[in-house]
N, C-alpha and C positions, 0 to 999 in steps of 0.2 A: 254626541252619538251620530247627527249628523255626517258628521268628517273623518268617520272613523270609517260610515259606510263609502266616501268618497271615495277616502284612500283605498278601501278594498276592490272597489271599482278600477277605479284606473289601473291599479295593480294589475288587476286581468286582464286588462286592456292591452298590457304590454309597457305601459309606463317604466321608467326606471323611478327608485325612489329620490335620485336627485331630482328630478321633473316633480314629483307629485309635491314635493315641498313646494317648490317654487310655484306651481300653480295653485298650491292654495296658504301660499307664504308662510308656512310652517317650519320647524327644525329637522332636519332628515333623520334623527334619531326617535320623532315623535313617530316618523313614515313607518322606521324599521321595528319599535315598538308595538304598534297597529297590528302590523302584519305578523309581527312575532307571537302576540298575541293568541292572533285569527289560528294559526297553524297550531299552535298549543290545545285549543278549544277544538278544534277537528279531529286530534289526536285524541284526544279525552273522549269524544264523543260516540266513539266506535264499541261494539257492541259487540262482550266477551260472550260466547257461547256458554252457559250455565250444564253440570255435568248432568245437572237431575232432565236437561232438554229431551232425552232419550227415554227416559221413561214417563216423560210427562201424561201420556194416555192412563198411565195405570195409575199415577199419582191421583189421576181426576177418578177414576173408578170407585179407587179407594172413599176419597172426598163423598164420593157420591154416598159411598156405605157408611158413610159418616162416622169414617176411622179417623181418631186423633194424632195428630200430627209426630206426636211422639211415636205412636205405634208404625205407620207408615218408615220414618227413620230406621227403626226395629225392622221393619221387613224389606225396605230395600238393602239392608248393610246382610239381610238375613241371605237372602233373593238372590240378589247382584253384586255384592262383598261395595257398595259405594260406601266408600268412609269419609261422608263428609260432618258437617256440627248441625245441632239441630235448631240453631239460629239459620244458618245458610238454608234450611232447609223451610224452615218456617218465613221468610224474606223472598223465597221461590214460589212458595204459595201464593203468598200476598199479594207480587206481584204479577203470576199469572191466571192465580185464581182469586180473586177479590172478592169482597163477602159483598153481596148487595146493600146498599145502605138503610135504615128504614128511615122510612117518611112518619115525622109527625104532621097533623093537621093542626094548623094555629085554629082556635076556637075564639071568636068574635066574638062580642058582647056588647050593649047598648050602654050607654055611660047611665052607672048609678044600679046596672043591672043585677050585678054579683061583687062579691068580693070574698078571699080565698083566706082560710086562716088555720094556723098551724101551730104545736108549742115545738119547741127544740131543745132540748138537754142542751145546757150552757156550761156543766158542769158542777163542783163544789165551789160556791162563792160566799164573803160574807153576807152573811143577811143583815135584817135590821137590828138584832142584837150583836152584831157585829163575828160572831160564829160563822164559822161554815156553813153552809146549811144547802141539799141540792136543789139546782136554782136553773130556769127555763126561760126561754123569752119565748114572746108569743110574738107573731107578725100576720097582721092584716091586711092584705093589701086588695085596692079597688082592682078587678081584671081590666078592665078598660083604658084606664089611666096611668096604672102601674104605681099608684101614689100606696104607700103605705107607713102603718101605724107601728109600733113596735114598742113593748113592753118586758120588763125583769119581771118574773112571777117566783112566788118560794112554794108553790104549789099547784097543781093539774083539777083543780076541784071546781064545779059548776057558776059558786058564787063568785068565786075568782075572775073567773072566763067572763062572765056575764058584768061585774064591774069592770072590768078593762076594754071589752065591749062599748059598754056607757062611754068611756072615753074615747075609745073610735070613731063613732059616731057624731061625737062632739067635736072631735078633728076634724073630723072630712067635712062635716056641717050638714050633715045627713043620714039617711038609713038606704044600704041598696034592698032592693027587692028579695037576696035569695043569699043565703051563705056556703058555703063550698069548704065541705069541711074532708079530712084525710080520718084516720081511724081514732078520734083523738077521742083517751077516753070519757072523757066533761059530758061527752055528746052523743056518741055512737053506741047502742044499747047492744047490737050484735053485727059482728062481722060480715058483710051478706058473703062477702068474696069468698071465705072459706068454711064458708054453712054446704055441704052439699048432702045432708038430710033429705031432701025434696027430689034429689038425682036419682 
């Protein structure tokens, strides 16, 4: 990388490329390469004016009105007769109007403090009779540590939960404080998220 930037150095310098080999004892085809290169990548890098440039105020307007990108398409071909695709147009967005990112907050915990546990539809597998039967694994895992337990269940039922449980506990070689559960129904008597009774 080095000698790449030499060569483009002296090049500007005024160097010939028979000089630049010889000065850094190179093959002059390696010089002319270099710099074949450099001019390639300069060419490339130049910056075609985009058609929707001209309307781009109203493009953001629209955005603003939180018109979907398909419709905007519809209205400037409607508007301005612009016939371009609605990828080209959606790729114009992107990259002059970028969606803010959002921020997650990493959430800390004390080792031993929580640990998070969920079942997952695994789909139809055999079970112990050797049938199909629908089948879930459960994953426990310490927040802290990120260690966890994982289990095949052939059912979502509390005594289930609570002997595989027993055996997380006996893995990890303890009990955390607090468990951290999703909507799972073993455990959660009522949805609080979508009770809006009280509103």
């Amino acid at each position: 990388m080095n000698e790449q930037t030499t060569i483009q150095t002296l090049h500007k310098q005024g160097e010939t490329n028979a000089s630049i080999a010889l000065i850094l004892k190179v093959h002059r085809n390696t010089v002319r390469n270099v710099l074949k290169r450099e001019t390639i990548r300069e060419k490339q890098s130049r910056v075609k004016p985009s058609r929707f440039d001209k309307y781009k105020e109203q493009i953001k307007d629209w955005l603003d009105q939180n018109i979907t990108n398909l419709r905007i398409l519809e209205l400037l071909t409607e508007n301005y007769g612009v016939a371009q695709t609605y990828t080209t147009l959606c790729k114009y967005i992107q990259k002059h109007f970028p969606k803010p990112v959002e921020a997650f907050g990493v959430q800390n915990t004390a080792p031993g403090e929580e640990a998070e546990l969920d079942f997952g539809y695994l789909g139809m597998l055999p079970g112990k009779d050797g049938r199909n039967v629908k089948t879930w694994g459960l994953a426990v895992i310490l927040s802290y540590s990120r260690v966890g337990y994982y289990a095949i269940c052939y059912d979502q039922k509390l005594d289930t939960l609570c002997s595989e449980l027993k055996q997380a506990f006996t893995y990890f070689g303890g009990v955390p404080k607090r468990l951290k559960v999703d909507n799972m129904k073993a455990v959660v008597v009522k949805n609080q998220k979508s009770d809006f009774s009280d509103a």
